[in-house]
C-alpha positions in Angstrom: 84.1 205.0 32.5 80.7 204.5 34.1 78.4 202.2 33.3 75.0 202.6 32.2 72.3 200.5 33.5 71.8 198.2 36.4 75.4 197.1 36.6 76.1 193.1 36.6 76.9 191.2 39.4 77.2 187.8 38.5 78.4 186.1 35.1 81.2 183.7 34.2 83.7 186.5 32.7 86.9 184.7 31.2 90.0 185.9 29.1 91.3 183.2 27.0 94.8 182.1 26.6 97.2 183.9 24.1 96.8 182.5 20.9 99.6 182.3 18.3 98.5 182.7 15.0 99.5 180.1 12.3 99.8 181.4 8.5 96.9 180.5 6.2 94.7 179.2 9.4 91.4 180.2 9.9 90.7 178.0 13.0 91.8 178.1 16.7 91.2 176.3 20.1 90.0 178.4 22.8 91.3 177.7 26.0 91.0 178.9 29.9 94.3 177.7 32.0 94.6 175.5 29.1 91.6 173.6 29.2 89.0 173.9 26.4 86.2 176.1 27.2 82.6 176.5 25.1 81.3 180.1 24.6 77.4 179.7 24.7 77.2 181.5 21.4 79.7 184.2 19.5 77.5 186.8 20.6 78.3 185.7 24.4 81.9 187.0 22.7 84.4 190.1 22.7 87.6 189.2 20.4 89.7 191.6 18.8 92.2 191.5 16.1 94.9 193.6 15.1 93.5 195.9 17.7 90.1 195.6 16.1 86.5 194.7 17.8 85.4 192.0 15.4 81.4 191.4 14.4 80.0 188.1 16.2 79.0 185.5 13.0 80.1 187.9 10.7 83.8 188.3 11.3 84.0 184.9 13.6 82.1 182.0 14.2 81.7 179.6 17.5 81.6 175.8 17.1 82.2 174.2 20.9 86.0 175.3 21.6 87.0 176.4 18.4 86.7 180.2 17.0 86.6 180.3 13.1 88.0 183.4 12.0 85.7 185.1 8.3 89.3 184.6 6.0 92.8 182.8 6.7 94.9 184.4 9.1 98.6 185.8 7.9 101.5 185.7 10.2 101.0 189.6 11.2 98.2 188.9 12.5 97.4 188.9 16.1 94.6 188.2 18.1 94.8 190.6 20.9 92.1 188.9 23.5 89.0 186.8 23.4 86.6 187.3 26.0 83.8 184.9 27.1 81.1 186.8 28.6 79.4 184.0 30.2 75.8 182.6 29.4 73.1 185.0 30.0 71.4 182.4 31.8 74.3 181.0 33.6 74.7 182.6 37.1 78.4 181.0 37.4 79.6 180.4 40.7 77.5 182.0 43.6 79.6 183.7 45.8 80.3 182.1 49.3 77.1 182.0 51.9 74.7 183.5 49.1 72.8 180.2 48.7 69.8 179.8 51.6 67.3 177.1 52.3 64.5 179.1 50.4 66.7 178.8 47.1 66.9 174.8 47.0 64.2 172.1 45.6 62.5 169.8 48.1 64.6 166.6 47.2 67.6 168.5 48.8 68.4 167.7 52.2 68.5 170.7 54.3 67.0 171.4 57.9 63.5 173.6 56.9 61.5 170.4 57.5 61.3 168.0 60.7 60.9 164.5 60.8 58.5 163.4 63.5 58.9 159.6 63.6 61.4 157.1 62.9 62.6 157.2 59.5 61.3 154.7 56.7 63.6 151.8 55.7 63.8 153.7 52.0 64.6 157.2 54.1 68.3 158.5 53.1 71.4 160.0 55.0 74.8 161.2 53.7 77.7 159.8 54.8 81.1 160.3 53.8 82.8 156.8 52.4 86.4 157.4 52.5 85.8 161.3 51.7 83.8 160.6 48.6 79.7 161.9 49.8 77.2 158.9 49.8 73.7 158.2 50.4 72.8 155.0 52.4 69.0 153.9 53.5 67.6 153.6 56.6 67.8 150.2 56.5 71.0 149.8 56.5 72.3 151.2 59.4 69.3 150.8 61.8 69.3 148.5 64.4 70.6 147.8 67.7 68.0 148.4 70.6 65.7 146.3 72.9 63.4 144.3 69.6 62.5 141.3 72.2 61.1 141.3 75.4 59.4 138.8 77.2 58.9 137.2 80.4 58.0 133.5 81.4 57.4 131.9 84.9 56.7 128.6 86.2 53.3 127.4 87.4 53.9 124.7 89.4 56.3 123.5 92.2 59.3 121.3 91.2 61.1 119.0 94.2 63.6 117.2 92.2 67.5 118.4 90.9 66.6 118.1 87.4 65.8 120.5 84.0 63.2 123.0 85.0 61.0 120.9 82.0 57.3 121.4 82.6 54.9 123.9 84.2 56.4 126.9 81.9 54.2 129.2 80.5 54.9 132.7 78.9 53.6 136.1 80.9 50.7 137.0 79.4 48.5 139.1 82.2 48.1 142.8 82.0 51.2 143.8 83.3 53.3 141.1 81.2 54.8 143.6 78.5 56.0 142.0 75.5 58.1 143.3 72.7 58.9 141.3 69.5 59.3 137.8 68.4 58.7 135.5 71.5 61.2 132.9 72.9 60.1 129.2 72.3 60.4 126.8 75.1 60.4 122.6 74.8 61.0 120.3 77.5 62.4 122.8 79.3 64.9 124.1 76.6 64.4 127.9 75.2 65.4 128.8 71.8 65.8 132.2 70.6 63.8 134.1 68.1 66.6 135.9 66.4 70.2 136.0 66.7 72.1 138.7 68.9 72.7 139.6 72.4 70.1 138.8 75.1 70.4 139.3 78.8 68.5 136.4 80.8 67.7 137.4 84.0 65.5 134.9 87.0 64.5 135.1 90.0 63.2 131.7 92.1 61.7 131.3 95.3 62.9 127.8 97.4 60.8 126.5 99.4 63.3 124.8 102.9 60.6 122.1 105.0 63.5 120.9 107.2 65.1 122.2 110.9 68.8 121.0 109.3 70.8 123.0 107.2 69.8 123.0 103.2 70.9 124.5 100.2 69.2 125.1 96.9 70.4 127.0 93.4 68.6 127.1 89.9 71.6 127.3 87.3 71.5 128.9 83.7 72.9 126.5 81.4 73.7 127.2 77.9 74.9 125.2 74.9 76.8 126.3 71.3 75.9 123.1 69.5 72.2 122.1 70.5 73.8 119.2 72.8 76.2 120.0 75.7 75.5 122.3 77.6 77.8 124.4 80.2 77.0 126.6 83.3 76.3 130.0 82.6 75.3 131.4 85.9 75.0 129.8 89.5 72.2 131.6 92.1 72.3 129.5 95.1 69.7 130.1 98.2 70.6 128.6 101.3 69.1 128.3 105.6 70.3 126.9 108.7 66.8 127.8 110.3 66.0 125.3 113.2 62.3 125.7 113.0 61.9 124.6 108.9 59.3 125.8 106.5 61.7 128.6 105.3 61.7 130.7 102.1 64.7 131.9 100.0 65.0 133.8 96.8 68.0 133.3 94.6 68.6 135.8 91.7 71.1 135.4 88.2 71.8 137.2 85.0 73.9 136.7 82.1 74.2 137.9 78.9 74.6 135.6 75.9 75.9 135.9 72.3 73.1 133.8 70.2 75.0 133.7 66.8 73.0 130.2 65.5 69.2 129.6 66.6 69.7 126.6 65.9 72.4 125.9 68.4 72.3 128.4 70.7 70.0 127.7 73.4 69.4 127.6 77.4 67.9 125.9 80.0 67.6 126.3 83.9 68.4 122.8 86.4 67.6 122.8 89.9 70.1 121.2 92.6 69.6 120.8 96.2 71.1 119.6 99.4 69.0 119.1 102.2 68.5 116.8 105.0 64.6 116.3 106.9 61.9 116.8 104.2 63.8 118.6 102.1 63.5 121.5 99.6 61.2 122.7 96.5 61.0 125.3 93.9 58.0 127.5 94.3 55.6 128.5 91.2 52.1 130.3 91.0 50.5 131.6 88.8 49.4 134.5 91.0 52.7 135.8 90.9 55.8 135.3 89.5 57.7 133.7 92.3 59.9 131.9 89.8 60.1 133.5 86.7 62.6 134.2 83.5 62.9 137.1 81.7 64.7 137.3 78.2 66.2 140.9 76.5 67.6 141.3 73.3 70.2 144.0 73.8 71.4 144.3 69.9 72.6 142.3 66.7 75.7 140.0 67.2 
């Protein structure tokens, strides 16, 4: 038979399970795949009995899952089917790829709308925990990244094989750049900011006044414990020239796991073997002839 009118297309259309009728009972669970189910109304209802379309709230009434029947039901009864039509206002389950972008509220994630900086800490991503859907803030997952950067130099020239302890000064002309927190330096000792990886590099210019053989090196130290320190990294500069005054550059790098800032630190000694008049470490302040330079790479 055709049907009349703009046909239906959606709707959540159910046949309930068979009932068995139980003499003198009135009253009977609906079920779907035996699970109760809750008709919006009985007029959202097609049950027949004995073969017989019965009148919603006259012949039946719906309370949640249960269908009252108007009198008792007898053991020749049957109740031939009850169909739940679905809510009028319930569109049921859309079909497959019939949801778009244009159909959703603003609060749910979806890709009509760019973001054109780095998120805010309170910003939210999905992630799947274990296969159960999550959402985790910005906070907590960012990170990583260069967040300190700074250069430092020393000013003066040093003669002696001791700490590299005075003269120091932080980069701060116009083509120093800078990024986060800066290092702190005492006597010669540099503590970190903030835990995490940092990669120390130098560079140092030696300075050879002698005609004999000489050998200079600026060594990183570091130490776990705030008091004994080890060697890190070992730049070593060296000239056989016969007519003196020479200049050498040494260069080093390390990386270094900072897990305490209170323990963790560095420092830079000078050693030197030379005969004649001997050897010095070169620093200006018109450029960085002996300089340190300090990278955080990412957390620990």
């Amino acid at each position: 038979m055709a049907y009349i009118g703009t046909k239906p297309t959606i709707g959540n259309f159910q046949i309930c399970d068979a009932i068995s009728v139980v003499n003198g009972q009135a009253a009977y669970t609906m079920q779907v795949g035996s699970v109760n189910v809750i008709p919006q109304s009985a007029n959202h209802m097609i049950v027949s009995l004995n073969g017989t379309i019965q009148k919603p709230n006259s012949s039946f009434t719906v309370s949640g899952s249960t269908i009252t029947f108007a009198s008792n039901l007898v053991t020749n009864d049957v109740i031939d089917f009850i169909q739940i039509l679905g809510d009028v206002l319930d569109l049921g389950v859309p079909s497959d790829a019939t949801v778009t972008a244009a159909k959703l509220n603003n609060d749910i994630i979806s890709g009509t709308t760019a973001l054109t900086s780095e998120p805010a800490d309170t910003d939210e991503f999905l992630v799947s925990d274990a296969g159960t859907l999550k959402r985790i803030d910005y906070s907590l997952i960012k990170g990583g990244g260069i967040t300190v950067a700074q250069t430092w130099r020393l000013t003066a020239g040093k003669t002696d094989n001791s700490t590299v302890s005075a003269n120091l000064e932080a980069c701060d002309d116009a083509s120093s750049g800078n990024i986060g927190s800066a290092m702190t330096e005492s006597s010669g000792v540099f503590t970190f900011p903030s835990t995490g990886y940092y990669l120390i590099t130098y560079q140092a210019t030696f300075s050879f006044a002698t005609s004999s053989d000489a050998q200079a090196s600026l060594i990183l130290k570091a130490t776990i414990n705030n008091s004994d320190y080890d060697i890190v990294c070992y730049a070593v500069a060296g000239s056989n020239s016969s007519s003196g005054n020479s200049n050498f550059a040494v260069f080093g790098q390390a990386i270094i796991d900072v897990t305490d800032v209170s323990n963790v630190k560095v420092k830079f000694d000078t050693e030197s073997v030379a005969t004649g008049n001997g050897t010095s470490l070169t620093g200006t302040t018109d450029y960085n002839s002996t300089s340190f330079t300090f990278l955080r790479l990412g957390d620990t």
